[in-house]
BAFIMI-252016 format. One line per 10 residues: their letters; for each residue x, y, z of C-alpha. Coordinates in pm, 1 decimal. Each point is the difference from the previous one (the first is absolute). Example, Ala and Ser with C-alpha at 12.3 -4.5 7.8 and 13.67 -1.06 7.14 Angstrom:
as	1230.0 -450.0 780.0; 137.0 344.0 -66.0 $
This chain:
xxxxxxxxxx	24861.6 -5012.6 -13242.7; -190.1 329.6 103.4; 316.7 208.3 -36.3; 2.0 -73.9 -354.8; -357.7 148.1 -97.9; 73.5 258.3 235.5; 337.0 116.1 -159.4; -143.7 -40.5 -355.7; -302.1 272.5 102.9; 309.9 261.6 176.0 $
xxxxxxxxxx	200.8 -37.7 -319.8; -346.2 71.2 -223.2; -99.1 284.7 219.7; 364.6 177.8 -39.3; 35.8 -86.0 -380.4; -369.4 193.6 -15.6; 119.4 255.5 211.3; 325.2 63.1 -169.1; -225.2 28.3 -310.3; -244.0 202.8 28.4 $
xxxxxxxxxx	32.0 354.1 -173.6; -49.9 332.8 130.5; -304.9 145.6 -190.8; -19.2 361.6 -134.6; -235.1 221.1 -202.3; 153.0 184.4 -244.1; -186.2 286.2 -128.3; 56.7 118.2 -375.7; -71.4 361.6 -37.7; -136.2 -60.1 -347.4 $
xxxxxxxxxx	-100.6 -319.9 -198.9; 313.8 -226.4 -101.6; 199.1 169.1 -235.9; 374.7 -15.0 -121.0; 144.0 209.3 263.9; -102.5 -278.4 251.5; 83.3 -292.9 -175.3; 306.0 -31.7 226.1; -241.8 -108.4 269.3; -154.1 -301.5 -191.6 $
xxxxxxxxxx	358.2 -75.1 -103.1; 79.2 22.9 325.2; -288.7 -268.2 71.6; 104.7 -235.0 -308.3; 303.7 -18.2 126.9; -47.2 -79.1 329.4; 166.7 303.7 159.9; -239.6 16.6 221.1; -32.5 -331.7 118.0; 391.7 -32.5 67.7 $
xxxxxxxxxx	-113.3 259.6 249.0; -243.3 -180.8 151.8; -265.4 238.5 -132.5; -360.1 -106.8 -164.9; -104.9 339.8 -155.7; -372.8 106.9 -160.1; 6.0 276.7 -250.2; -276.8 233.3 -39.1; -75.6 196.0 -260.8; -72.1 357.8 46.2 $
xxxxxxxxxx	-136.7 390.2 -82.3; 253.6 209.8 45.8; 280.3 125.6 298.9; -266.8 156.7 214.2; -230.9 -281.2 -22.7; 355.1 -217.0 77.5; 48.1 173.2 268.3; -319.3 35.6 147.6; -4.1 -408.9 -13.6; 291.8 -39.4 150.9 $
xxxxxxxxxx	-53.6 219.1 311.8; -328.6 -148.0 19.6; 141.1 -349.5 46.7; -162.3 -177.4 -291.7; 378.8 -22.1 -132.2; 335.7 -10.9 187.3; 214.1 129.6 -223.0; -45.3 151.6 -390.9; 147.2 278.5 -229.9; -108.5 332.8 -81.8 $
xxxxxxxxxx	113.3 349.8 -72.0; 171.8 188.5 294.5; -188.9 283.1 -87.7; -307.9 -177.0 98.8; 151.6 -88.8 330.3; 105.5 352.9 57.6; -376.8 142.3 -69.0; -155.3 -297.3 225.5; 228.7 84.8 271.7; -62.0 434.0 -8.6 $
xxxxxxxxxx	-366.5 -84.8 1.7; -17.2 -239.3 297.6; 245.9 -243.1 190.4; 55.9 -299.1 -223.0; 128.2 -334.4 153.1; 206.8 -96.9 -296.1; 392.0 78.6 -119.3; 189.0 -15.9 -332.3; 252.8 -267.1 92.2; 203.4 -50.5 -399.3 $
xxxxxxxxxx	50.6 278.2 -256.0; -91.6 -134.7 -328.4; -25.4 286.9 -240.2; 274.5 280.9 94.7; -116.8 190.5 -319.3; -344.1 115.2 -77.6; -219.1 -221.6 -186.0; -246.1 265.8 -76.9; -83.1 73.1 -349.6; -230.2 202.1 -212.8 $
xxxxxxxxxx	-124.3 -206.3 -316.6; -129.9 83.4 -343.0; -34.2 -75.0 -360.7; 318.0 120.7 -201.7; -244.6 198.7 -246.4; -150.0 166.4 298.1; 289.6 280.0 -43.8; 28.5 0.6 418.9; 394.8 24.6 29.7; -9.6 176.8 338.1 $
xxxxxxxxxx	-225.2 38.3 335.6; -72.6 390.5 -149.2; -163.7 -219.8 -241.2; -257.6 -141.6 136.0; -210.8 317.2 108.4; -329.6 21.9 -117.9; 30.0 -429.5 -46.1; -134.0 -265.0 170.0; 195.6 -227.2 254.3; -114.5 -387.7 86.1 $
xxxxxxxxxx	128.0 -117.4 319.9; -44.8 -290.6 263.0; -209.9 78.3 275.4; 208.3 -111.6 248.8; 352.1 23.6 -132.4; 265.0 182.4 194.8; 73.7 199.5 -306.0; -264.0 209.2 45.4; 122.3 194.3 335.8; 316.8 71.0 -209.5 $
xxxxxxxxxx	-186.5 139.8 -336.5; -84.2 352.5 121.5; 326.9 64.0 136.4; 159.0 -76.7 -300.6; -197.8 179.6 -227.0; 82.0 302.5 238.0; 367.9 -31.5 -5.0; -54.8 18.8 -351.9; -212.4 273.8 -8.9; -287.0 -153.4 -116.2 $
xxxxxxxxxx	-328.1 108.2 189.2; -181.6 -371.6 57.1; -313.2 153.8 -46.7; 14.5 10.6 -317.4; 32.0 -342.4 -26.3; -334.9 -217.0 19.8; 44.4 -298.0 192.7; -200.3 -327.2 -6.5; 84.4 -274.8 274.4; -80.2 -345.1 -125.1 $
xxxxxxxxxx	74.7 -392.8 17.6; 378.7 -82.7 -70.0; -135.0 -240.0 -265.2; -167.5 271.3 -197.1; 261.3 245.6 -38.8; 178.5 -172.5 -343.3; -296.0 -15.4 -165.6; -154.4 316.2 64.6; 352.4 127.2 -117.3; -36.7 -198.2 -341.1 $
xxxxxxxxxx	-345.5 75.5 -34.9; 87.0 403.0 35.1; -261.8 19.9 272.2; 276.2 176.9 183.6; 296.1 214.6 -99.9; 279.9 -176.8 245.0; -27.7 -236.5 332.8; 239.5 -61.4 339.9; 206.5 -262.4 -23.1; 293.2 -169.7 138.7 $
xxxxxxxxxx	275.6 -41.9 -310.7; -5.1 -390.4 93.7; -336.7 -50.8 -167.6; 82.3 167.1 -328.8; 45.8 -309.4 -178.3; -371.9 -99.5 61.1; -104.3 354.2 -109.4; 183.5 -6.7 -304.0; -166.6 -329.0 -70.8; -372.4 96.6 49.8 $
xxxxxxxxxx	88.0 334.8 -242.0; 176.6 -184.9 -242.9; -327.0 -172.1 -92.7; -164.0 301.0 -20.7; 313.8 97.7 -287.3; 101.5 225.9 282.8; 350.2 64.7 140.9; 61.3 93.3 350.7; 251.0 240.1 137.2; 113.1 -13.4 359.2 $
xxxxxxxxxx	102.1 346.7 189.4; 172.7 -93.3 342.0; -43.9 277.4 299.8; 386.5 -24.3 44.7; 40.9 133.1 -320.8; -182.5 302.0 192.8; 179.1 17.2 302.0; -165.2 -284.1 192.6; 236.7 -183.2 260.6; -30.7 -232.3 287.0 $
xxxxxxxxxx	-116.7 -335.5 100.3; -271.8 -146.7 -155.8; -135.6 -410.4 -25.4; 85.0 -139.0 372.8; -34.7 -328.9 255.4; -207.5 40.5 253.9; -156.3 -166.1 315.6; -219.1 21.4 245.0; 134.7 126.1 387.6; -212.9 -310.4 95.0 $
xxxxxxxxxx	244.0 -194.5 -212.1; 313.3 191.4 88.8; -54.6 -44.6 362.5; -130.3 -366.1 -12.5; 183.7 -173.3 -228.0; 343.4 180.9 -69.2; 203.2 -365.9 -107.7; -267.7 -18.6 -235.3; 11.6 343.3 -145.8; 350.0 -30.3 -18.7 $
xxxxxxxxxx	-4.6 -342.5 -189.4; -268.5 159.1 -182.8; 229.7 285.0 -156.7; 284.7 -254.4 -72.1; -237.4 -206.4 -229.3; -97.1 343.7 -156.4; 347.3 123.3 -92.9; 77.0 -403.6 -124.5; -295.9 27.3 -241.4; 107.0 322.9 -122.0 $
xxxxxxxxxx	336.5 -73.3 -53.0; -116.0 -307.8 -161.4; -273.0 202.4 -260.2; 220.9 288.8 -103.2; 286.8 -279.6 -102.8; -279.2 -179.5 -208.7; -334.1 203.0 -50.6; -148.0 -254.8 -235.0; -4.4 -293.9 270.0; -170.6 256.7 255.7 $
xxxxxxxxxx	-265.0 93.0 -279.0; -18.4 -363.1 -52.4; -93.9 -28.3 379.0; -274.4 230.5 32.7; -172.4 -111.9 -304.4; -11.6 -335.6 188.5; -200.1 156.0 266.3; -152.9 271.7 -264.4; -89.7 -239.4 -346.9; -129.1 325.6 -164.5 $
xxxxxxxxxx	315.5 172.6 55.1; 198.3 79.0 -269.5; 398.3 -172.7 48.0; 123.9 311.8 -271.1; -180.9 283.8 194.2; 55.3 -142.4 334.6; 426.3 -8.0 -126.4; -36.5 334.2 -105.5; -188.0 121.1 284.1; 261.2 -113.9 238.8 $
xxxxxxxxxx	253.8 97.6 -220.0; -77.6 377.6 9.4; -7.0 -32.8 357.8; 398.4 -67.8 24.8; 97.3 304.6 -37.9; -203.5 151.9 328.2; 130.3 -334.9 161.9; 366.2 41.4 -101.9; 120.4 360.2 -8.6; 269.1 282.1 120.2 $
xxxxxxxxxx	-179.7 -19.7 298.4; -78.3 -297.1 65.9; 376.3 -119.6 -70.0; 112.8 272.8 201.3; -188.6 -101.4 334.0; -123.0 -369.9 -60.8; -303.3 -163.2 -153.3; -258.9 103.8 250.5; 135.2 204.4 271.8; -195.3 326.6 38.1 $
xxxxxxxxxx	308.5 292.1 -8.4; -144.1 293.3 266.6; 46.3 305.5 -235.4; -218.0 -175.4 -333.2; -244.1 -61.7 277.5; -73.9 294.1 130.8; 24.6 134.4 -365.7; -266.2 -265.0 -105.3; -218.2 145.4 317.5; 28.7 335.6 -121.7 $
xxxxxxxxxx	-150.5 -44.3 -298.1; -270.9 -187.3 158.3; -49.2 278.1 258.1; -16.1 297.0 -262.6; -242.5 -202.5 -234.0; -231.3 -92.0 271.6; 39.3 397.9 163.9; 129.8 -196.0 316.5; 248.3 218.3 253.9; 404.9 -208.1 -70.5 $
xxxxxxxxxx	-13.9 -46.5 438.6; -397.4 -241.5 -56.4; 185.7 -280.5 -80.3; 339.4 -105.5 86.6; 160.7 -230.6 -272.2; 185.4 -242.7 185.3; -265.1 -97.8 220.8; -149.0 -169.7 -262.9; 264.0 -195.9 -109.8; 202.2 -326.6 188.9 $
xxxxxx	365.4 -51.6 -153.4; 20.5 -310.3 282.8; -111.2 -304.7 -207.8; 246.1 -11.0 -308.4; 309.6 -203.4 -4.8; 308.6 229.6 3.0 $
């Protein structure tokens, strides 16, 4: 008769066991947004929990502030511009790796107003220029002004909120802003009900190349809790295979965690993110492995914006190709 209690409590305690999810903090570099819709897809669909994995999403303020949260262990793993890793690390050691590729294309972006007659970076001398304080555009901006042959100071420059930037724009506060091409269909939005238009200029359209949007975790994490980094990066590349086959159901999935999100700007949003997803390169070397030469090209552009010497910093220390599936 005591067997009986005492095998029903064993099988409890290993059904619990067996059960019981992994927890990570994922840190958002910026507010949600269309480009990471695939993660709440990812959540809706349960991607994560096949894995075992019970994740927390937190909103953000940019790659450097991503980063910075991430090293300093109030999240385990996150996203974030490479170029903010690459600054972090030539300033001081940084406990934290870019473990996924997302974007093997730029993202950066200068935006306007069609009427505002800027066609070209030349154009913008003698202009103002909104951009996020913390974005990881900004280390790049300089350096491709320069390339250009635009001298950047004679460009004024005001650093402010992401939020602020589209209506400043509409409101003509500001000639042009930073931005990452993914959030153009929530800038064209906020202008359009000012009876504005807006008109996207991409840096690769200057001569910008490299990696840009990335994965990344903590050495904390990477040394801790490998399995679960691993399983982590398989639930990842699930939910974005899932999204870009049907952007409308991951749009519908964020606005279920997001109720003022828009589903048609959230679509679009992740929509012009395919293309930096899916691309020559990208096709060429694999959805998220980091190829040695665009990485030490993405580097140098870092290093020659910032003034840094090309030997501060050595690229592939800051990146570990050992957690996705081959």
């Amino acid at each position: 008769m005591t067997l009986r209690p005492l095998f029903a409590s064993l099988l409890l305690a290993l059904s619990a066991g067996a059960s019981a999810a992994d927890k990570l903090t994922v840190q958002l570099d910026w507010l949600p947004g269309g480009d990471k819709s695939f993660v709440y897809a990812g959540v809706q669909q349960g991607f994560f929990k096949e894995e075992g994995l019970e994740v927390k999403i937190v909103p953000g303020r940019g790659s450097s502030d991503a980063v910075t949260k991430i090293a300093s262990g109030s999240a385990d793993v996150g996203f974030g511009g490479i170029s903010a890793l690459m600054t972090a690390a030539a300033e001081s050691k940084i406990p934290v790796k870019a473990v996924m590729s997302l974007y093997s294309s730029q993202p950066d972006a200068l935006f306007t107003r069609a009427d505002s007659k800027i066609k070209t970076l030349k154009d913008m001398e003698g202009k103002t220029v909104a951009m996020p304080t913390f974005s990881s555009s900004n280390a790049l901006w300089p350096v491709v002004l320069q390339k250009n042959g635009v001298d950047p100071g004679k460009i004024k420059v005001i650093k402010s909120d992401p939020a602020t930037l589209a209506p400043m724009l509409a409101q003509g506060r500001v000639d042009a802003t930073i931005n990452w091409v993914t959030v153009a269909p929530a800038f064209g939005a906020v202008l359009r009900q000012a009876d504005k238009e807006l008109a996207v200029l991409p840096w690769s359209r200057f001569g910008l190349d490299g990696y840009g949007w990335s994965v990344m975790a903590s050495d904390k994490t990477i040394e801790e809790r490998p399995d679960v980094l691993r399983r982590y990066l398989r639930a990842l590349q699930k939910s974005l295979a899932f999204s870009i086959k049907d952007p409308q159901k991951a749009a519908e999935a964020l606005k279920a965690s997001v109720p003022e999100a828009d589903v048609a700007v959230v679509k679009a949003e992740f929509e012009a993110s395919i293309p930096l997803l899916q691309n020559d390169i990208s096709k060429r070397d694999g959805l998220g492995r980091f190829d040695p030469k665009l990485l030490a090209a993405t580097w140098g552009w870092v290093a020659r914006s910032m003034n840094y010497d090309l030997g501060k910093v050595d690229a592939e220390k800051l990146v570990d190709r050992r957690f996705l599936g081959k």
